[in-house]
N, C-alpha and C positions, 0 to 999 in steps of 0.2 A: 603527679599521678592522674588525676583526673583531667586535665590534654591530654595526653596520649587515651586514656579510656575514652574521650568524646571523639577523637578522631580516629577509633576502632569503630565507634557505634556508628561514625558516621558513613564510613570506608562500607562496611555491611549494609546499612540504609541503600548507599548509592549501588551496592551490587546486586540488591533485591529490585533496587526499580529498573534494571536496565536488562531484567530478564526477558523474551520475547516473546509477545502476545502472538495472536492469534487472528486473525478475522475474515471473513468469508461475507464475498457481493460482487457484485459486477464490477468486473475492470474498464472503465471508459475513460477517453480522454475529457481535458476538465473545458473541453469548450461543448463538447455532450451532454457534460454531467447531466442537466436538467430536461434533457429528450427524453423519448421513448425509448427506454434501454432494451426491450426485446426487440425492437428492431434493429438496433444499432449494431452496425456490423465490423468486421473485422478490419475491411478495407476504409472507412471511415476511420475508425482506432486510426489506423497508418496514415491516413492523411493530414491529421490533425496532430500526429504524435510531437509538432515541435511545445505545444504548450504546455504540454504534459500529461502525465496520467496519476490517478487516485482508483476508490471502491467506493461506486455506493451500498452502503450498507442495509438490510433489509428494514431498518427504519427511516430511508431516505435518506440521512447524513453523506455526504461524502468527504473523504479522507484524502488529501492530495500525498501523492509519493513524493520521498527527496528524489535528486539528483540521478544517483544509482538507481533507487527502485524504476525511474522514466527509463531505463538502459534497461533495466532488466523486463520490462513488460514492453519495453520496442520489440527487442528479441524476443520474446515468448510471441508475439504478434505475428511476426515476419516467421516464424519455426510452423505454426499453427494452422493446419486444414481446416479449424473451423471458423465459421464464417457469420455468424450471431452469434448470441447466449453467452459471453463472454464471461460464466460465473469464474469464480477464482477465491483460490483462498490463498493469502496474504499471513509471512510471518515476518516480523520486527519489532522496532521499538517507538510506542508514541510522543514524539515532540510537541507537543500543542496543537497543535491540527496537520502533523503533518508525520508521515508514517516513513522511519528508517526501514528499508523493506532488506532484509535477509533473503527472504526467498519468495517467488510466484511459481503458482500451478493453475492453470485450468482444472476445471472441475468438468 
């Protein structure tokens, strides 16, 4: 009885953490990351987009994207008239320093 009650508890542990946060900063790619982010423009994002891309966050942290989230913020890139200010907000789940990205939006 109490296996199956620990692999209940556990089963519900593992589905609370893998609810989807939340986070909002600039999208740049990760050879930017440490630049001047208001300058940094769209057309650099794209040139740079094979190393990837993360958010720096408004306390300077940056978060690098998995695999998908780099697909998904190519194409929001390439979709995108604008051309700096690249804010964004970012929904997924955190892996240790690295963001399963659900969804991207410019801001």
């Amino acid at each position: 009885m109490f296996k199956s009650g620990g692999k209940i508890l556990f089963l519900a542990l593992a589905a609370s953490l893998a609810h989807a946060e939340t986070w909002t900063g600039t999208l740049v790619d990760v050879m930017c990351k440490g630049r001047d982010l208001a300058s940094h423009t769209t057309h650099c994002a794209l040139a740079c987009a094979k190393g990837g891309f993360g958010l720096v966050l408004a306390d300077g942290k940056f978060v690098k994207f998995n695999e998908s989230g780099n697909a998904k913020a190519l194409a929001l890139l390439k979709a995108t008239n604008k051309e700096k200010d690249l804010k964004a907000k970012v929904s997924g789940t955190l892996d240790r320093e690295t963001i399963r990205v659900e969804s991207i939006e410019l801001q």
